[in-house]
C-alpha positions as a Markdown table, in Angstrom:
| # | Residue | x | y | z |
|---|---|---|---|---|
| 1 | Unk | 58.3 | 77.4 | 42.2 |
| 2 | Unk | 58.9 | 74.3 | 44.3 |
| 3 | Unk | 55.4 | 73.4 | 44.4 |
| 4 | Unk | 54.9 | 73.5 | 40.6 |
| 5 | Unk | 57.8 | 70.8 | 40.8 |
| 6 | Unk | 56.4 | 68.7 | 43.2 |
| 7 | Unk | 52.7 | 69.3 | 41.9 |
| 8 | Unk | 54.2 | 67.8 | 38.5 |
| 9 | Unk | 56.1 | 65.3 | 39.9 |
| 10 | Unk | 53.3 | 64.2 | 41.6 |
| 11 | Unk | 51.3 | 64.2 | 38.7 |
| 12 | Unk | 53.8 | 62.2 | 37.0 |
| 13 | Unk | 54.2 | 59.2 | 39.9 |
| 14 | Unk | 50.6 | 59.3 | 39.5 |
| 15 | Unk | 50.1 | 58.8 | 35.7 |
| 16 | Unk | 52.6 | 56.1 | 35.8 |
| 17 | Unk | 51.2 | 54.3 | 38.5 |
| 18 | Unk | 48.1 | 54.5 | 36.5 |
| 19 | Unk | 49.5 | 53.1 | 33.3 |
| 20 | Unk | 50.8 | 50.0 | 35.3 |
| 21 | Unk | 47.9 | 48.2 | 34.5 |
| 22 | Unk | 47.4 | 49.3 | 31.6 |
| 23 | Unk | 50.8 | 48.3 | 30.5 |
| 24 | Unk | 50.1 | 44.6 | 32.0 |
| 25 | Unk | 47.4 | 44.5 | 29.6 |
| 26 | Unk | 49.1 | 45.3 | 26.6 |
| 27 | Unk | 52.4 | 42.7 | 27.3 |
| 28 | Unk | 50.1 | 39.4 | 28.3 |
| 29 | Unk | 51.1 | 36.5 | 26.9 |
| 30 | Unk | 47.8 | 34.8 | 25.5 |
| 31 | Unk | 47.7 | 31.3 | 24.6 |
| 32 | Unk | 47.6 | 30.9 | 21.2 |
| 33 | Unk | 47.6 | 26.5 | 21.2 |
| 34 | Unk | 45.3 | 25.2 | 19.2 |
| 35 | Unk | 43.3 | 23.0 | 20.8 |
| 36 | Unk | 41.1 | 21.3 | 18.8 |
| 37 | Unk | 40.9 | 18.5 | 16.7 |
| 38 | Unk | 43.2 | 18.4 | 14.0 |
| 39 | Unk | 42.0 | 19.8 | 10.4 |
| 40 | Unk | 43.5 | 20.5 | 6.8 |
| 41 | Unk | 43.8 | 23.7 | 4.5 |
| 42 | Unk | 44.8 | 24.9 | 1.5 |
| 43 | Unk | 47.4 | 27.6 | 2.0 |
| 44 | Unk | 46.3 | 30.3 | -0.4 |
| 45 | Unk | 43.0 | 29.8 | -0.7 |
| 46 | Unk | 42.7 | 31.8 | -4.2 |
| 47 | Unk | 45.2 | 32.3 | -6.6 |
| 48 | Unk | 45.3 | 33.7 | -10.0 |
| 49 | Unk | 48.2 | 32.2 | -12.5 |
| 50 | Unk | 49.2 | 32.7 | -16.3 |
| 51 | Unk | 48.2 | 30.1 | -18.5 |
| 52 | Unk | 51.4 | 29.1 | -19.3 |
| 53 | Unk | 53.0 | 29.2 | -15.8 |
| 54 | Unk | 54.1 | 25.9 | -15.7 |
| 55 | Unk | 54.8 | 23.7 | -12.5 |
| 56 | Unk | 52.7 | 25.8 | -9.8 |
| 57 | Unk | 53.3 | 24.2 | -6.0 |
| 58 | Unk | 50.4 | 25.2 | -3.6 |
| 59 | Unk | 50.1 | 23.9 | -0.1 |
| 60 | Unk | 47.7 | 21.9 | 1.8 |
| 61 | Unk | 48.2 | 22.9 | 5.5 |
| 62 | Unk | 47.5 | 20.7 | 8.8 |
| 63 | Unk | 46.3 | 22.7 | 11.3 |
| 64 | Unk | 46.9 | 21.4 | 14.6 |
| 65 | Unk | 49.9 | 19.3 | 16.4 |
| 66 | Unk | 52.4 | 17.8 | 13.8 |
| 67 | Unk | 51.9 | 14.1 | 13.6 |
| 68 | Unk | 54.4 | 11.4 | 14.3 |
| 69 | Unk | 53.8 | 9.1 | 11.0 |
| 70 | Unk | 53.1 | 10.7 | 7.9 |
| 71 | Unk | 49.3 | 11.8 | 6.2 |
| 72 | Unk | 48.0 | 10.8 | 2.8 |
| 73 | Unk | 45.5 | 13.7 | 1.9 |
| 74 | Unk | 43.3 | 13.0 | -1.1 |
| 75 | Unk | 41.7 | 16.0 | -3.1 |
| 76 | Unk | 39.9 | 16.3 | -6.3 |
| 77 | Unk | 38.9 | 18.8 | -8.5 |
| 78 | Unk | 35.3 | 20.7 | -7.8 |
| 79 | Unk | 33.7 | 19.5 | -11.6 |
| 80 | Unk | 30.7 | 21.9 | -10.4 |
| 81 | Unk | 32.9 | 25.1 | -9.9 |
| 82 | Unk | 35.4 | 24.9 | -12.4 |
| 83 | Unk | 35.3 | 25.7 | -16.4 |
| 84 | Unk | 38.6 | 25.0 | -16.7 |
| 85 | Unk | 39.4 | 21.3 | -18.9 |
| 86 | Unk | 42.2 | 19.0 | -17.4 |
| 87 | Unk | 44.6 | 18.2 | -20.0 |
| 88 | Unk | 43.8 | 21.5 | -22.1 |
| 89 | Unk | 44.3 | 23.9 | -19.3 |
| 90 | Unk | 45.8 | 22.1 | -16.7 |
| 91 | Unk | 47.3 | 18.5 | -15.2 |
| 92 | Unk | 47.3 | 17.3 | -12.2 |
| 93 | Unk | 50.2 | 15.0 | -11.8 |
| 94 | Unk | 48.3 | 13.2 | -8.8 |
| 95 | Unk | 45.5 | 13.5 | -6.7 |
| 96 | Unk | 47.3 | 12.9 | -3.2 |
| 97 | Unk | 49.7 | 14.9 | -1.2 |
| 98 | Unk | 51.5 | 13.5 | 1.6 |
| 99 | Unk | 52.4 | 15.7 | 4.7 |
| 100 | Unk | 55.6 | 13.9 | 5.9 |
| 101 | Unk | 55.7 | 12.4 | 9.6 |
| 102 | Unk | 56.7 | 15.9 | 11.9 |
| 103 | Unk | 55.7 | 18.2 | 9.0 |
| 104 | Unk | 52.9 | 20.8 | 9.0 |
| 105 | Unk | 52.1 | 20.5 | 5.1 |
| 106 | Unk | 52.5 | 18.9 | 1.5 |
| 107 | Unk | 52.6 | 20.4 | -1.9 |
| 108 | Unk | 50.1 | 20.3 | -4.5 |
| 109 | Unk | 51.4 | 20.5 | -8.1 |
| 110 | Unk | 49.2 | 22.1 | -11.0 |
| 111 | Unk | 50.4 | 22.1 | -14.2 |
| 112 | Unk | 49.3 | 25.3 | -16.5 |
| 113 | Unk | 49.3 | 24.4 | -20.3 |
| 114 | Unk | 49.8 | 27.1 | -21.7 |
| 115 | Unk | 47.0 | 26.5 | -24.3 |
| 116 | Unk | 43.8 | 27.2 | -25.0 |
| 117 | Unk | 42.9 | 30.9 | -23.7 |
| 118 | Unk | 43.2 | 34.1 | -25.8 |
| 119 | Unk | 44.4 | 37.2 | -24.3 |
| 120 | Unk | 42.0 | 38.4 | -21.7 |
| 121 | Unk | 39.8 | 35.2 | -21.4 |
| 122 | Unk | 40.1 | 33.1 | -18.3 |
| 123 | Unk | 39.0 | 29.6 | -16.9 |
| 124 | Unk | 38.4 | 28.5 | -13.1 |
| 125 | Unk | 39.8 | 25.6 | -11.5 |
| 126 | Unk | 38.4 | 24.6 | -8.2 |
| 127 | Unk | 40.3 | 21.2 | -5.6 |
| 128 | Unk | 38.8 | 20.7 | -2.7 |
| 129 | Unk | 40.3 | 18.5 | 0.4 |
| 130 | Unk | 38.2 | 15.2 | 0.2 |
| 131 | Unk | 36.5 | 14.1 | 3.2 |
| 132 | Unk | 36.9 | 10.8 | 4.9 |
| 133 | Unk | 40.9 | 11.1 | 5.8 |
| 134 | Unk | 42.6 | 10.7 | 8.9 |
| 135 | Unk | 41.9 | 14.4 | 9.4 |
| 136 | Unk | 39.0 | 16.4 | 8.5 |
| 137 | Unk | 39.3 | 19.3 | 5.8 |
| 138 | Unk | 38.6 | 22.7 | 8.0 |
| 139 | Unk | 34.6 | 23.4 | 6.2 |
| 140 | Unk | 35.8 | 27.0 | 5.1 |
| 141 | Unk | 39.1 | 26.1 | 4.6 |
| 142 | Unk | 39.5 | 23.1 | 2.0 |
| 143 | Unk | 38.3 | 24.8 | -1.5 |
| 144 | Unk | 41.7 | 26.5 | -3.5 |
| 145 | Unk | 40.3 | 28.6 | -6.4 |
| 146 | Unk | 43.0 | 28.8 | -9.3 |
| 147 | Unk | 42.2 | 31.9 | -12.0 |
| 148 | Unk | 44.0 | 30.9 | -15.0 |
| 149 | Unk | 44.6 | 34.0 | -16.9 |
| 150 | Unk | 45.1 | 33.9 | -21.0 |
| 151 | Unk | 48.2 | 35.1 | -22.4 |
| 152 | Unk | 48.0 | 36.4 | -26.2 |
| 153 | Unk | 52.2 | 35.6 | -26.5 |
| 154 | Unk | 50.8 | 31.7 | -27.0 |
């Protein structure tokens, strides 16, 4: 009987021991910095919205350290990708977002109609981050894809 005890308690010291590393593994602390230049996203990259939503905020995103004086970011709508007709589906109250000086992001306001669409039928809009900023847009990274959705209560 004792040496079923002390053959399991062997076995035990000797599983544990063996799971050290193991467990190291699993607790690392990685380095998650980025390290890279700087870039800019839209934060969601898709979205689908009711035509008559209203005021709809969506982000654009730096990636990278905060800065210490603030960031004009100019973007534009994607005439080639979108179906969707500023001032019958939407408005864009401006075409520049400013990320404030030790901020990570700026909000870009869409305004949804609320006209136009029957029930069921929808329209595209596409704004891409325009190059030639202080930071680059990321290349996969800078397109926002807006669904608007008809409503049939118009």
């Amino acid at each position: 009987m004792k040496n079923r005890i002390h053959i399991k308690l062997v076995m035990l010291v000797l599983l544990s021991v063996s799971m050290t590393g193991c467990l190291n593994d699993l607790f690392e602390e990685k380095d998650l910095t980025f390290n890279e230049d700087p870039q800019l996203e839209f934060r969601p990259l898709s979205a689908n919205v009711d035509e008559d939503e209203g005021a709809v905020d969506f982000l654009i995103q730096l990636i990278g350290p905060q800065r210490s004086s603030a960031l004009d970011v100019s973007f534009s709508v994607d005439a080639t990708n979108s179906d969707a007709v500023s001032g019958t589906h939407y408005s864009l109250p401006a075409t520049t977002a400013t990320i404030a000086a030790n901020s990570s992001s700026a909000t870009v306001t869409v305004n949804f109609n609320g006209t136009g669409l029957d029930d069921g039928q929808q329209r595209v809009l596409v704004l891409t981050i325009d190059e030639g900023g202080a930071v680059r847009p990321a290349p996969n990274l800078r397109t926002l894809t807006i669904t608007i959705d008809g409503d049939s209560t118009n």
